[in-house]
N, C-alpha and C positions, 0 to 999 in steps of 0.2 A: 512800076507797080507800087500802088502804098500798101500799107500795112499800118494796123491800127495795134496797138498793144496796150495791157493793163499789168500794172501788180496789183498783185494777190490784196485784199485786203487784211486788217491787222490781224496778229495773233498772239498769246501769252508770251510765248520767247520772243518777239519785236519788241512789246514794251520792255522784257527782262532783257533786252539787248544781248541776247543767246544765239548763237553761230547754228543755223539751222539745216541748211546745205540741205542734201538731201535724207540723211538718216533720220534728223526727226521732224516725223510728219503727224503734223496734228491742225487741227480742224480751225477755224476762225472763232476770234472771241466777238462776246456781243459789241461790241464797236467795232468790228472787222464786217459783221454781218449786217451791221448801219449803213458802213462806206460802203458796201457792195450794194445795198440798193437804194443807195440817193445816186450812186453811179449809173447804175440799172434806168430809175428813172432819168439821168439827165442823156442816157445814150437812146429815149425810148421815140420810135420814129427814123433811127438812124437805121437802115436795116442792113444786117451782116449774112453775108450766105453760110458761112461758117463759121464757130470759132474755136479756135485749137488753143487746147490748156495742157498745161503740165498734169501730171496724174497723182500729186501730192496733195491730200486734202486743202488747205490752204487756196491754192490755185481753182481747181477742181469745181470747189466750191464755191467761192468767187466766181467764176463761168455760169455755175446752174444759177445764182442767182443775175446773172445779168442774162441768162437766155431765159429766163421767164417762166421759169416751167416747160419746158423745151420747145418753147416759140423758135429756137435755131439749133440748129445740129451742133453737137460739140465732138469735136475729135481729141481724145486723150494722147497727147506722144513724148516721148520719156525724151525726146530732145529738148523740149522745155524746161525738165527740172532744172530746179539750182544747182549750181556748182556742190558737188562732193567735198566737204571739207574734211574725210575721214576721221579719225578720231578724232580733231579736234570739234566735231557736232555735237551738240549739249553742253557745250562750254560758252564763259563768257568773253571780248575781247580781250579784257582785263588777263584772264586766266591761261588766254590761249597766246599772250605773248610774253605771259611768264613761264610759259612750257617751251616757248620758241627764241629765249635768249640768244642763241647763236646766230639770230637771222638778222640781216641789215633793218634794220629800221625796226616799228612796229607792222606787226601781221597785217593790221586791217590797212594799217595804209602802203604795204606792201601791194595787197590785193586790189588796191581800187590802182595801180596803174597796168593792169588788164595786160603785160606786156613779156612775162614771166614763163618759163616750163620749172614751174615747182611744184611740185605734189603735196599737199601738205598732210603728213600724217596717214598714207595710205588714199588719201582724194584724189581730184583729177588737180592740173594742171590748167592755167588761164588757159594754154593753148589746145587743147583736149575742148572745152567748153566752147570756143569760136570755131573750133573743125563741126563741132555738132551741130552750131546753130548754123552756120553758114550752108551746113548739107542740107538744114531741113528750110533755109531759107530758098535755096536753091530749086529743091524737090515741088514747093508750092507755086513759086513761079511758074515753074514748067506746071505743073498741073491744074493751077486755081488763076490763071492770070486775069478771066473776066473776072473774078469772084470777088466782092467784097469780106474783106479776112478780118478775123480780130484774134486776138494771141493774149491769152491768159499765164502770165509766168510771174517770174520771181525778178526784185530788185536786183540781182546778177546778170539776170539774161538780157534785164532791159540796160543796164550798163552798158553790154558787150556790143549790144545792140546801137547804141550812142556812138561808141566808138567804131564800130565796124560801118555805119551807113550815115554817119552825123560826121566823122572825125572828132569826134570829144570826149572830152571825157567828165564823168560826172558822179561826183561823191554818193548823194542822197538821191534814192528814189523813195517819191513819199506811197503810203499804201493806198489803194485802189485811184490810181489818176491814168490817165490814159493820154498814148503817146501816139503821136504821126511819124510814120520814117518811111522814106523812099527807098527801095532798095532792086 
């Protein structure tokens, strides 16, 4: 089955490079609300039966602009959101690996090898994040397998996503671009 997926387009803490996770949730700035619909029109003719977003403004929003004013049904499901990065959300990388001294390496590039059970600060754990997405990849298979799907999340999920149905792994995801994975 493929799957089609997007990130979110941009938002104030992306350009302030702020650790967003899921605590802070706030809406698309006007250049978020651009990519989301030059995206919109370059997916327009492409038709999707469904498509499933994260329920965090950012994503959310992103989706209603690419379903058109509800030309497609969107399903909200918390398996999307981004990784929990507990207290350290509304901090900067900067800030959150001068709080995380003790940890090998720096945080952020800690995180991008997806292969960890550490909790950072109260969040979830890489592995916590792939049991959820794998469930709810699993859940749609079984249920949507005719269906043409698209998946509105966050540059995490689509990571996890690389690496779990890509074998890769992949530093940047840029905002509002859309991804093919077989899964």
């Amino acid at each position: 089955m493929k799957i089609f997926m997007v990130r979110h387009g941009q938002t104030n803490s992306n350009v302030a490079k702020i650790i967003m996770g899921q605590r802070v949730d706030e809406p698309l700035n006007d250049e978020g609300r651009s990519q989301a619909q030059k995206l919109s029109a370059s997916l327009r003719g492409v038709p999707f039966d469904v498509i499933f977003s994260s329920p965090l403004k950012r994503a959310a929003e992103t989706a209603a602009i690419i379903a058109d004013g509800g030309a497609t049904h969107i399903v909200l499901h918390d398996a999307l959101k981004e990784r929990d990065f507990g207290s350290l959300s509304g901090k900067s990388w900067d800030e959150a690996d001068a709080l995380t001294e003790s940890e090998p390496g720096d945080l952020k590039s800690v995180d991008r090898h997806l292969d960890y059970d550490y909790r950072p600060y109260g969040g979830e754990s890489a592995e916590d994040v792939k049991k959820r997405l794998q469930k709810f990849v699993s859940d749609i298979k079984t249920k949507y397998s005719d269906k043409r799907i698209l998946i509105v999340a966050h540059a995490g999920i689509l990571r996890f996503s690389h690496a779990l149905f890509h074998d890769t792994k992949v530093d940047h995801i840029r905002n509002a671009t859309i991804e093919e994975f077989d899964v």
